[in-house]
N, C-alpha and C positions, 0 to 999 in steps of 0.2 A: 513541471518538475524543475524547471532553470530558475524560477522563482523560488523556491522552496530549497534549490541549492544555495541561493542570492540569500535568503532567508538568515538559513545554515552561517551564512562566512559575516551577516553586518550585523546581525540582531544585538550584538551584547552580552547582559544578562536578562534579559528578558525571556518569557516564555512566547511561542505561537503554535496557536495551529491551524489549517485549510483544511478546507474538503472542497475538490472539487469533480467534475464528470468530463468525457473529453469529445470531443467533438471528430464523430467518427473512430472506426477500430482502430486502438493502435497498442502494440506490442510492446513494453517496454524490459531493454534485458539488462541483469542485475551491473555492478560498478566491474565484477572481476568475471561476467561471464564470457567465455573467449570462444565456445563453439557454438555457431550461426548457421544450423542447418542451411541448404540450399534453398527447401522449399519456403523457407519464410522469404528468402530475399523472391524469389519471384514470385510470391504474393504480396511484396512489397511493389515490386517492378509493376506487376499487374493492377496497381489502385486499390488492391483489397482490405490491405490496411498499411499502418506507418508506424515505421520503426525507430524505436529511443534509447539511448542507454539514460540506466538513472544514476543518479547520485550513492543512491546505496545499495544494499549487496543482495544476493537473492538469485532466484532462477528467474525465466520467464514469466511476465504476468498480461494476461490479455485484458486490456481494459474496452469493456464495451459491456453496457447494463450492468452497472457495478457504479460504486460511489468510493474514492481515495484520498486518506487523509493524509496529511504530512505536520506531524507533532518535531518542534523544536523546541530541548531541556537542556537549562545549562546546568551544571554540577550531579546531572543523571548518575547512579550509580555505576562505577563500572566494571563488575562484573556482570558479566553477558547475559547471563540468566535471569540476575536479580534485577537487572535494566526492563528488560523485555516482561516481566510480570508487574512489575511498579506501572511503566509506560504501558500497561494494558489492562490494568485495573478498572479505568472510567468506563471500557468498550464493555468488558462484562458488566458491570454493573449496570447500561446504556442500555444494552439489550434484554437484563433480566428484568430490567420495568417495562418492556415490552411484550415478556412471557416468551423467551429465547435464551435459554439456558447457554452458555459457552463455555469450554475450559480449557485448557490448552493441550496440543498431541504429545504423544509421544513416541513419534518417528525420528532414529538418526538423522541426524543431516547427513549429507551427501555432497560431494565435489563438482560431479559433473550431470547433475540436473539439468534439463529443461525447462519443465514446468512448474513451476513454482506451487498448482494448485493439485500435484500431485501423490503430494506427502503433508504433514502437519506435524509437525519439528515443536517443540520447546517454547520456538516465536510464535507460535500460529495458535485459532481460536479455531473451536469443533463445535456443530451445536449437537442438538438430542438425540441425531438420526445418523450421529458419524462423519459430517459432511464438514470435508472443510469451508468454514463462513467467512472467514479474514485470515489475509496470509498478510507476512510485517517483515522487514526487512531493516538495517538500521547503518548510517554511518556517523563515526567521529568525525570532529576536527575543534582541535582547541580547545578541551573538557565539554564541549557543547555535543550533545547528541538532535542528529536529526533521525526518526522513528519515520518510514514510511509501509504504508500499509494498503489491501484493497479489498473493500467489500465487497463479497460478491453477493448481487443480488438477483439478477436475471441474464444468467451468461449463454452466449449466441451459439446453440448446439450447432449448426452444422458449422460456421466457423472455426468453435472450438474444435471439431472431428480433422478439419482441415490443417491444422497450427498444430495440433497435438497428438494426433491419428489414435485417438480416444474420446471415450465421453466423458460429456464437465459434471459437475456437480449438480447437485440438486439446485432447483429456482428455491430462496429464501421464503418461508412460511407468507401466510398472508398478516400475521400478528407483524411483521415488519417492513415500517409505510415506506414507501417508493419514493414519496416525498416528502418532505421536514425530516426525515432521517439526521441530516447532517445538523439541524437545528436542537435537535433533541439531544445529540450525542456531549455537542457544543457547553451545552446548559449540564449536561451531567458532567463534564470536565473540571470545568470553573466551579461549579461546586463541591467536586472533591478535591481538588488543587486549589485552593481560595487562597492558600498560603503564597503563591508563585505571582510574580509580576506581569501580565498580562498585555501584548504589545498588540495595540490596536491604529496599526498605518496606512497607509493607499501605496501600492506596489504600482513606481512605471514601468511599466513591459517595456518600455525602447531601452531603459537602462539594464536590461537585464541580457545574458550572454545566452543565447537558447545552447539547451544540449544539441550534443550534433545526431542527427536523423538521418533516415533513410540507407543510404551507403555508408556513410561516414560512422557507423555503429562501429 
């Protein structure tokens, strides 16, 4: 995500996007989330998983069996609404060639959430069965919008019971592949944006400022 903020501040006018997976559980909490239960920090302390704040805004989101993309648009529209259906157009179309209907919730948002994959706002994609399937989350800076988002695909129940003293959501159909997902979605992007300039570079991680983790949340 420190990339994807590095993204955010040099890109330009260019467009990008990632999808990546992460290595090992880690919890990542929105830009202005300020309540840190206790029990996450000691299952952080405990190795269970690691703790991140991201760049943009949102409740809790546990990344682990899930794929996260992070979409950077300059001159996005911005109105909030109209951003987040524009910015979300290629995933529904991405999935309905797959035979996974999505469309967006319609739950409040709320102030003082924790999980992010506990409600489906405005920002968020539902498939056929109710279940929220992508939660999105988004920050400005400088007319440039960065869109992050996560797919949920095979989320870790007893974890999640543990992080959220609830059950997660349903595992993602079998009509959506576990792998080339991110290849797929990619290809439907750029071809419904064909119009946008498409910024294809090699990221050095040594030049990039990691977000701060673990305690430092």
């Amino acid at each position: 995500m420190a990339i994807d903020n590095h993204l955010l501040q040099t890109i330009g006018d260019g467009a990008a996007v990632r999808f990546y997976h992460w290595d090992g559980p880690w919890l990542s909490l929105g830009r202005h989330q300020r309540t840190i239960p206790p029990h996450w920090k000691a299952l952080a302390e405990a190795g269970e998983l690691s703790l991140v704040r991201r760049p943009s805004g949102g409740d809790a989101v546990l990344h682990h069996g899930g794929l996260t993309y992070a979409l950077i648009w300059p001159e996005a529209p911005r109105q909030r609404q109209q951003a987040y259906q524009d910015a979300c157009g290629w995933l529904i179309e991405g999935f309905a060639a797959l035979g996974c209907v999505l469309q967006f919730g319609d739950s409040p948002a709320v102030a003082d959430g924790d999980n992010c994959f506990a409600r489906a706002t405005a920002a968020d994609l539902i498939d056929g069965q109710g279940a929220k399937r992508i939660g999105s989350a988004q920050r400005w800076q400088r007319g440039r919008l960065l869109q992050h988002g996560e797919i949920l695909l095979d989320p870790p129940a007893e974890l999640w019971r543990r992080v959220f003293g609830e059950e997660p959501p349903p595992a993602a159909g079998p009509e959506v592949p576990r792998e080339g997902l991110d290849q797929h979605l990619i290809q439907t992007l750029i071809r419904q944006w064909d119009q946008l300039e498409w910024r294809h570079e090699a990221i050095d991680r040594d030049t990039v400022t990691p977000l701060n983790p673990g305690s430092d949340v």
